[in-house]
C-alpha positions in Angstrom: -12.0 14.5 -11.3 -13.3 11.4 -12.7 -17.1 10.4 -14.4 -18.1 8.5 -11.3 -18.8 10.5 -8.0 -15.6 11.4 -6.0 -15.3 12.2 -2.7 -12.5 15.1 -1.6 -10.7 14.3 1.4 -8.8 17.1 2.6 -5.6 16.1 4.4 -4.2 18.0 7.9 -1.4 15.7 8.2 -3.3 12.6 10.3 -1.7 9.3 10.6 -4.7 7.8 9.2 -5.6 10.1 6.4 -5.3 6.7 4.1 -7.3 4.7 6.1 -10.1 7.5 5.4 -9.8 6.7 1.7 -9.5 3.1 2.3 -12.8 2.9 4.0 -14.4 5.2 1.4 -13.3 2.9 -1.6 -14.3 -0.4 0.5 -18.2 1.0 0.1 -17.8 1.7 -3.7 -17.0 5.4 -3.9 -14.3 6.9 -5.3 -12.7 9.1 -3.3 -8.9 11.7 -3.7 -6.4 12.7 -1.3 -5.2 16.3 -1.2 -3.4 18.8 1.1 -5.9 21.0 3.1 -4.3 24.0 1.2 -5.9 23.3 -2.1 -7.4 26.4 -3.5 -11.4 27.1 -3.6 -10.8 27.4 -7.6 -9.5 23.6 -7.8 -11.9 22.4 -5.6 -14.9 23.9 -7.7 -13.3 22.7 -10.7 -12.9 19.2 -9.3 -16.9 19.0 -8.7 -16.5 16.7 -5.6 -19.8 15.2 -4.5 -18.9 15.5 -1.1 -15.6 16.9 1.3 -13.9 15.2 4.1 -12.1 17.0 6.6 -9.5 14.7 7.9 -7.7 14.8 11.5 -4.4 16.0 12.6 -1.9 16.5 15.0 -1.5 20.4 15.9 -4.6 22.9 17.6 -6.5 25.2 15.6 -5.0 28.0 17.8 -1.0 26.5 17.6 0.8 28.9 15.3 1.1 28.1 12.1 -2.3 25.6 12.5 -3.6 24.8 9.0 -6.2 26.6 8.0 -8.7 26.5 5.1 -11.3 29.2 3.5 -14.5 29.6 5.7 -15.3 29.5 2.3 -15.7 26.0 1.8 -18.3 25.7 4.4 -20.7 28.0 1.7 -19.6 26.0 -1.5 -22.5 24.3 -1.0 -21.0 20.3 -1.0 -21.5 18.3 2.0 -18.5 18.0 4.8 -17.7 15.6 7.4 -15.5 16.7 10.0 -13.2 14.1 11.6 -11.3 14.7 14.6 -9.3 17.7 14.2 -11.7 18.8 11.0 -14.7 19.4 13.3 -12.8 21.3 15.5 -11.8 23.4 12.5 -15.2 23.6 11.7 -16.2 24.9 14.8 -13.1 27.2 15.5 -14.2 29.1 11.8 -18.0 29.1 11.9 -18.3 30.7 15.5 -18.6 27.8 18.1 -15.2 27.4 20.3 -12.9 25.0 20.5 -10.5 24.4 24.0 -7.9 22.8 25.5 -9.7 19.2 26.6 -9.1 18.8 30.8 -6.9 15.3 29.8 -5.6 14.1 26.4 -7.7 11.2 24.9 -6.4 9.1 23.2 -8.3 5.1 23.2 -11.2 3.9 23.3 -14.1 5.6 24.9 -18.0 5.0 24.3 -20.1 7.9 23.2 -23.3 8.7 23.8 -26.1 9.7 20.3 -27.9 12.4 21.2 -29.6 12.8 18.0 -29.5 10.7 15.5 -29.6 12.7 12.2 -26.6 12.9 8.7 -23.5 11.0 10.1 -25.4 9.4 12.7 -28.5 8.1 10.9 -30.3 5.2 12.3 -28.8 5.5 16.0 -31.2 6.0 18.5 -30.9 8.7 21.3 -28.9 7.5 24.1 -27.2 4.7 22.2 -23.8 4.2 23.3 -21.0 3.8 20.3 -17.7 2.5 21.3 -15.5 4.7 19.5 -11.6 5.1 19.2 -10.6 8.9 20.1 -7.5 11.0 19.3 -7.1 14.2 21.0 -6.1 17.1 23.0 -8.8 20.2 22.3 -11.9 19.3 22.2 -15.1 21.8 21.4 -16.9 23.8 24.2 -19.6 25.1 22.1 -20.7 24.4 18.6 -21.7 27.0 15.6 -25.1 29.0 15.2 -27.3 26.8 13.7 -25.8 23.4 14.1 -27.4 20.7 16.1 -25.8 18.5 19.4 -25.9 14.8 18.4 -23.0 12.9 20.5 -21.2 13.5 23.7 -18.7 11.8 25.6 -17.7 12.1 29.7 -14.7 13.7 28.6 -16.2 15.5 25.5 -19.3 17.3 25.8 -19.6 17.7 21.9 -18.5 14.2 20.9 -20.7 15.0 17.5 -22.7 18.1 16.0 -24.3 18.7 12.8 -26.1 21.6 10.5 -28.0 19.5 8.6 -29.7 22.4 6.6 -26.3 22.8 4.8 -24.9 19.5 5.6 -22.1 19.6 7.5 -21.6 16.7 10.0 -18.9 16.6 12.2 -17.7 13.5 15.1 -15.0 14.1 17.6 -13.7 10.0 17.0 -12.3 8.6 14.2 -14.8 6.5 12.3 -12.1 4.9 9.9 -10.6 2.9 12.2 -11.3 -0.6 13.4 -11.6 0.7 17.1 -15.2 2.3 15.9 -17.0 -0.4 15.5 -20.1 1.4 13.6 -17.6 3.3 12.0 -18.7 2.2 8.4 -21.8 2.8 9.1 -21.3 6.0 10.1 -19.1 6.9 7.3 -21.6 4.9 5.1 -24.5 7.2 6.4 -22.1 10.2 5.3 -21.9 9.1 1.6 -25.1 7.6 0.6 -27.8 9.8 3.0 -26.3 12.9 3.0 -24.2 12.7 0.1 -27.0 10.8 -2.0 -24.4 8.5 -3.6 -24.8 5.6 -5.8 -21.3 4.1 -5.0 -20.4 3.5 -9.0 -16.4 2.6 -8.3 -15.7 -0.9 -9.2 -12.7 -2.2 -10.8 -14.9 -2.7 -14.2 -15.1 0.8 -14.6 -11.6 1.4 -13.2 -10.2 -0.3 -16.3 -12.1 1.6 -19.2 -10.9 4.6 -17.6 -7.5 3.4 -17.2 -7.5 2.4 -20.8 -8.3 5.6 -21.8 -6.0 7.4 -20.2 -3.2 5.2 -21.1 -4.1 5.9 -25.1 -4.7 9.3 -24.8 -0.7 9.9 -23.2 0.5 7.2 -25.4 -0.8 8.1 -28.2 -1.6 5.8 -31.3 2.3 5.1 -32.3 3.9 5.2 -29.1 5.4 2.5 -27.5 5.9 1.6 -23.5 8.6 -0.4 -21.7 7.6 -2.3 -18.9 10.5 -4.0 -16.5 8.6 -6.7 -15.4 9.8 -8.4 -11.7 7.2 -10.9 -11.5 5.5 -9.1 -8.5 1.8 -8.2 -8.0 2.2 -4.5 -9.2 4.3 -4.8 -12.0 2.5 -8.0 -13.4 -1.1 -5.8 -13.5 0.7 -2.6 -14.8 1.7 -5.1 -17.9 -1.8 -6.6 -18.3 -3.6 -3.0 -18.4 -1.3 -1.8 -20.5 -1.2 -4.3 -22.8 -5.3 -4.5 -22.8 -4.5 -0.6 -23.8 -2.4 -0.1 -26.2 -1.4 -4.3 -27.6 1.6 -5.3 -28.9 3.1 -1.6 -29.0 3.9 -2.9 -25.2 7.8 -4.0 -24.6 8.1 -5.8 -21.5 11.6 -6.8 -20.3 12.5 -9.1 -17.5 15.6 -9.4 -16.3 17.1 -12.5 -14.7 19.6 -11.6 -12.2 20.3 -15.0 -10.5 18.4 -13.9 -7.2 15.1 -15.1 -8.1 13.1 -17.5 -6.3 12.8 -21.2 -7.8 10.3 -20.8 -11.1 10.1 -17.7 -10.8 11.4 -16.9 -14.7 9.3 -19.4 -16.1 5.9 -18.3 -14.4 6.3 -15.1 -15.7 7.4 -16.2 -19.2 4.1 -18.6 -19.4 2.2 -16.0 -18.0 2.6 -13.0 -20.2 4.3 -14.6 -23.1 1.8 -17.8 -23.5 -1.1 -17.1 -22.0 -1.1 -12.7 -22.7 0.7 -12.9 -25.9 3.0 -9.8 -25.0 6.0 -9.0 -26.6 8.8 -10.1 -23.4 12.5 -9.7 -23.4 13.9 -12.2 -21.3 17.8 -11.3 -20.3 19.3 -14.3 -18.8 22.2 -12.0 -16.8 23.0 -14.2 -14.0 26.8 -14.3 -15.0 27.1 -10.9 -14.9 25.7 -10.2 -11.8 27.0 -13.0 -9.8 30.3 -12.0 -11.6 29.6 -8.2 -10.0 28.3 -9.7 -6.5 31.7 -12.0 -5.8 32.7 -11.7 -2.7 30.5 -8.8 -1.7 28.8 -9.1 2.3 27.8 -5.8 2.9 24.2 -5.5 1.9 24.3 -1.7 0.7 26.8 -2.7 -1.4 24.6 -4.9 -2.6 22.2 -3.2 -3.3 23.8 -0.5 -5.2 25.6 -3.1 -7.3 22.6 -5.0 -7.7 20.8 -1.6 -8.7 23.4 -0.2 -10.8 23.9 -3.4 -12.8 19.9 -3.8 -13.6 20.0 0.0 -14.9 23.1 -0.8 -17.3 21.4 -4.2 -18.4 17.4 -2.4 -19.2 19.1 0.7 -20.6 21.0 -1.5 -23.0 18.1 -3.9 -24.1 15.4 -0.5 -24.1 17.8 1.3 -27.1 17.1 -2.0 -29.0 13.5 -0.9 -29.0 12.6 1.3 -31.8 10.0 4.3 -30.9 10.1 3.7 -27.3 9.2 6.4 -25.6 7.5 5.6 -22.1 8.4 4.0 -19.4 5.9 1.8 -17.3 6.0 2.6 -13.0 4.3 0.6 -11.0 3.4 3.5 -8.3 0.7 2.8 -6.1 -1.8 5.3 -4.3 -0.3 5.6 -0.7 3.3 6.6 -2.8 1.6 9.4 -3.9 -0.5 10.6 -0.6 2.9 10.2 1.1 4.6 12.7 -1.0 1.9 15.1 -1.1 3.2 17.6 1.6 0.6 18.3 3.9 1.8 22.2 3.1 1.0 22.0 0.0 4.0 21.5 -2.0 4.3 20.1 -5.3 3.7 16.0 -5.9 6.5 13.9 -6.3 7.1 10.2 -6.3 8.8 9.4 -3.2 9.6 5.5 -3.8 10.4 4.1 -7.2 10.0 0.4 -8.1 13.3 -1.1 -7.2 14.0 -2.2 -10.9 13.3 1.3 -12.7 14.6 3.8 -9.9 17.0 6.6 -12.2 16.0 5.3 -15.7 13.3 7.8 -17.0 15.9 11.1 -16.6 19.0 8.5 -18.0 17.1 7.0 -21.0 15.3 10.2 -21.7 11.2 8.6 -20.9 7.9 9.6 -19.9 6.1 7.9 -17.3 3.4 5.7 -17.4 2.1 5.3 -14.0 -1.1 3.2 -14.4 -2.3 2.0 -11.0 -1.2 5.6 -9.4 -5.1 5.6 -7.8 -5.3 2.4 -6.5 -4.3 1.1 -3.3 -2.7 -2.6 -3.0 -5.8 -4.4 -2.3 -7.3 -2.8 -5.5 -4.6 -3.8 -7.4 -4.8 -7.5 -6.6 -9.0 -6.7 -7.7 -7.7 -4.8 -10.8 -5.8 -8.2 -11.7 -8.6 -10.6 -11.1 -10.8 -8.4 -13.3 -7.8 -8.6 -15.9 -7.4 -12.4 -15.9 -4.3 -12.7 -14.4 -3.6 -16.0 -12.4 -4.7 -15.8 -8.4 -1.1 -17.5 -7.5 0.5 -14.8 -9.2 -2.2 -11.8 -7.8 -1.8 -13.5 -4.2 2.0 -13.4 -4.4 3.7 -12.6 -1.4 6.4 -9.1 -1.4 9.5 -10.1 -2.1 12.3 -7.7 -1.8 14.1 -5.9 -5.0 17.7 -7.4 -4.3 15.6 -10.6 -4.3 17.8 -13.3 -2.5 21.0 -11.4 -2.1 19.5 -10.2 1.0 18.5 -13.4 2.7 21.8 -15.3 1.4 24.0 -14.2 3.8 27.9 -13.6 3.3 28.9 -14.2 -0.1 26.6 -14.8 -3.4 27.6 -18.2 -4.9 25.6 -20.1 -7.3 25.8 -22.6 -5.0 24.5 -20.7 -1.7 22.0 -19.6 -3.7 20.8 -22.6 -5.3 20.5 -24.6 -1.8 18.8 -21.0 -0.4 16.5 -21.6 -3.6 15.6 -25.1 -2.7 15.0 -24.3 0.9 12.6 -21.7 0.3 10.4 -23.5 -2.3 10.0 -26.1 0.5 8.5 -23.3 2.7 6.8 -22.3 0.3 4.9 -25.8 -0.3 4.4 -26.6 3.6 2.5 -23.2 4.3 0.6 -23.3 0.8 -0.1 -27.1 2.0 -1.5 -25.5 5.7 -3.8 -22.9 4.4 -1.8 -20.0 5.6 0.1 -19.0 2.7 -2.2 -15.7 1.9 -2.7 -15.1 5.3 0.8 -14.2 6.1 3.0 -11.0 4.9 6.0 -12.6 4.5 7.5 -16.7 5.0 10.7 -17.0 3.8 14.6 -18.6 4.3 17.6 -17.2 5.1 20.9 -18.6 4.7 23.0 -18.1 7.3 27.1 -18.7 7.0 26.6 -20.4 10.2 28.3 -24.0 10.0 27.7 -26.5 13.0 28.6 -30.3 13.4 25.5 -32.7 12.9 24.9 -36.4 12.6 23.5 -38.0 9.0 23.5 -41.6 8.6 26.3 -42.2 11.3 28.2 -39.5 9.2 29.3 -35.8 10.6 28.4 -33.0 9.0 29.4 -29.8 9.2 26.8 -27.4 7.1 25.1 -24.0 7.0 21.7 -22.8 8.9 18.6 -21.5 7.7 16.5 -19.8 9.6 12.7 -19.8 8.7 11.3 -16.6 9.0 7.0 -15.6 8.9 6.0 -12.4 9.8 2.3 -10.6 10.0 1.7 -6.9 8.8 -0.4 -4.5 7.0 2.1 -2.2 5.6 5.6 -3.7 5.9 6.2 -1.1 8.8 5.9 -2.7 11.9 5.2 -6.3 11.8 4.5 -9.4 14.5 6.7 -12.8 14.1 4.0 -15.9 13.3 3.2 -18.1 15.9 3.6 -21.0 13.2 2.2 -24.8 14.8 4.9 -26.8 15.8 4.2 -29.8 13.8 4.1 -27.5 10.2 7.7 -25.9 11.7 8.6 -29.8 12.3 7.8 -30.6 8.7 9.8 -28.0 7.3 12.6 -28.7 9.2 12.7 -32.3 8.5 12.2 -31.7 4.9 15.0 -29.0 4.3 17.6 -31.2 6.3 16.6 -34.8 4.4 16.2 -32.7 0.7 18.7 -29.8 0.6 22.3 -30.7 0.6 24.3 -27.9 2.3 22.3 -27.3 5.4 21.5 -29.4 8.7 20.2 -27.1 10.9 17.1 -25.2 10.9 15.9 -22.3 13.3 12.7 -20.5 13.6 13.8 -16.6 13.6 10.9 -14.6 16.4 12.1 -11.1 16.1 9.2 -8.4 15.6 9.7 -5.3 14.0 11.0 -2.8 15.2 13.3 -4.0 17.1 14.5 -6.3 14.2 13.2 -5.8 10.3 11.3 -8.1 8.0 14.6 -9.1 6.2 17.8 -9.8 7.3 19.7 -7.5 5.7 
């Protein structure tokens, strides 16, 4: 796999097979995602210093269940069983798994038995409040393994062989429901595995480097379409600690950036990094594209097909080029590793590159395709790059075409530009700035009648949007304090000519989405 110690997780299609791997890298270990169906071959070849059986939704007796080798169990490696993993282990080393009398899915509180592998360091008859998610459940554990937790509505809450071991628990230990659940996972990886936890961003980025030169080789040359966010910013500063000047980096100015935004990135990676940066000032053309356009997948396709024609054209300027930098994170490529087994693809690509490797004929370079967002904001800070930058907040591919509503103009954009950099200041100014997902403005083409200086106006709305989320899936509107929404409002009606009216938009999602359009 890699030089430091890796943990295998093996995925049976859980809803929190990522959160497994999360909590493994938060205690210094690497760790790898695959589908349960991995052969014994790969597995021995990958030399994993420890396997993880991860949950899932169907019963080791439901046609079609997924199965593994009974195999495994006699590689040798130590295995934790989570959830639906211990029942596996059970149902193939001869306990028996059931049909559970009710469903549980919650909290419950489990009892420790015996405190031994997983459960290190608990005391008989401690009670663990632990978050549990399931339907079977196991009525009688394998030869040779030991009882160590139980639950009212699960006799064998936990079991281990610790001759061979293989530690199982009933309850998710990944999740912030079970409490000691770092321990427990903690107790997994450094007492049964004997691990020294060597994964750190420092040695993260001597491998990186290495890989990058060995697929680039010592005369290629990478292109890089830079957007200013968080993951293309530190794919351009590995790289370009890689592999130098034979890195092209191209940003292209569409007109639907926030206020600065061109000149950070300029000062960042052209004054401060020293990297060679194309700046393509194509506002005209875009806006020119955008006129009168309201739909928003119209948009988007324009605003997509126009960024493809202007890269392709400034790439063939670009002698020897023959990769193309992706900014693919981790959780793209668990999500489009089928739990079956079938072949990994990338499922998302970054919103600026998305069709131009097949068109322009490139390989990829997909630097940060191990990490997970948090890492990559680490990754940064161990590159130098600028915490305001690192700490960004996302901001969506058509950039402000989707929170200018109705049609593009300079001039809506420009007021929605001036708007947003006051919301910007006011929650940077109250401390909340990196606590939040998202704060932003939206224009609306909403004119009402207000009073300025004895004067009627008649002007557009903005709505102030500020939303809380993990993942960008679901997300909770922010209860923002009254008197910061007061400041904002009073400063975008006395400072931003265009609008005099703000509202505060408290839509979660679902029912609504982050953006507007």
């Amino acid at each position: 796999m890699r030089q430091h110690q890796t943990i295998l997780i093996l995925d049976f299609g859980s809803q929190y097979t990522q959160l497994i791997a999360r909590r493994i890298r938060e205690q210094a270990v690497y760790c790898e995602v695959h589908p349960y169906s991995v052969g014994l071959d790969k597995i021995r070849a990958m030399g994993p210093a420890g396997i993880v059986l991860s949950g899932g939704p169907m019963s080791v007796y439901e046609e079609g269940a997924p199965l593994i080798s009974p195999e495994l169990f006699g590689l040798g490696v130590p295995i934790l069983g989570i959830c639906y993993g211990a029942q596996l282990t059970a149902h193939l080393l001869g306990g028996k798994v059931d049909s559970a009398t009710r469903r549980e899915y919650g909290r419950a509180q489990v009892a420790v038995i015996e405190g031994v592998g997983a459960l290190a360091g608990m005391a008989a008859g401690d009670s663990l409040a632990v978050w549990m998610s399931h339907g079977d459940h196991v009525d009688a554990i394998p030869p040779g393994f030991v009882h160590t937790a139980s639950s009212d509505n699960c006799p064998f809450a936990g079991f281990a062989d610790p001759a061979r071991r293989i530690h199982c628990v009933q309850f998710h230990p990944e999740v912030v429901h079970t409490p000691r659940g770092a321990e427990i996972l903690g107790n997994f990886l450094f007492r049964v595995c004997g691990l020294a936890g060597d994964w750190s961003m420092a040695s993260f980025v001597d491998e990186a480097i290495a890989r990058i030169r060995a697929q680039v080789g010592p005369e290629g040359r990478v292109i890089c379409g830079l957007s200013g966010g968080v993951d293309s910013s530190v794919a351009a500063a590995i790289l370009h600690k890689a592999i130098g000047d034979r890195l092209t980096c191209i940003f292209v100015d569409n007109g639907l950036l926030r206020r600065g935004e061109r000149d950070q990135v300029d000062a960042v990676f052209r004054d401060h990094f020293k990297v060679d940066l194309r700046v393509i000032d194509a506002t005209d053309r875009f806006l020119n594209a955008l006129a009168g356009v309201t739909d928003p997948e119209r948009k988007r396709k324009i605003i997509g097909l126009e960024f493809i024609n202007v890269f392709d054209a400034e790439a063939k300027t670009i002698a020897n080029a023959r990769f193309l930098a992706q900014g693919t994170l981790y959780p793209d490529v668990i999500e489009s590793v089928s739990v079956r087994g079938g072949p990994s693809h990338v499922i998302k690509s970054h919103h600026n590159v998305g069709g131009l490797p097949e068109r322009m004929n490139l390989a990829l370079v997909e630097p940060l395709r191990e990490l997970f967002k948090d890492e990559v904001r680490a990754l940064g800070a161990e590159l130098g790059l600028p915490r305001h930058m690192l700490m960004r907040q996302p901001f969506p591919g058509p950039g402000l075409a989707v929170r200018c509503l109705g049609d593009l103009r300079k001039e809506r954009l420009d007021v929605l530009r001036a708007a947003d950099a006051i919301i910007e200041e006011e929650i940077r100014s109250a401390g909340l700035y990196e606590s939040i997902w998202q704060s932003f403005g939206v224009l609306l083409p909403v004119r009402s009648v207000g009073v300025m200086g004895d004067a009627r106006t008649y002007e557009e709305t903005l709505a102030v949007r500020a939303v809380h989320s993990r993942d960008g899936m679901t997300a909770d509107w922010v209860p923002l304090p009254h008197d910061l929404l007061g400041r904002i409002s009073s400063r975008v009606i006395n400072e931003v000519r265009g609008i005099n009216r703000v509202v505060y938009d408290i839509t979660s999602k679902p029912p609504g989405t982050i953006e507007w359009e």
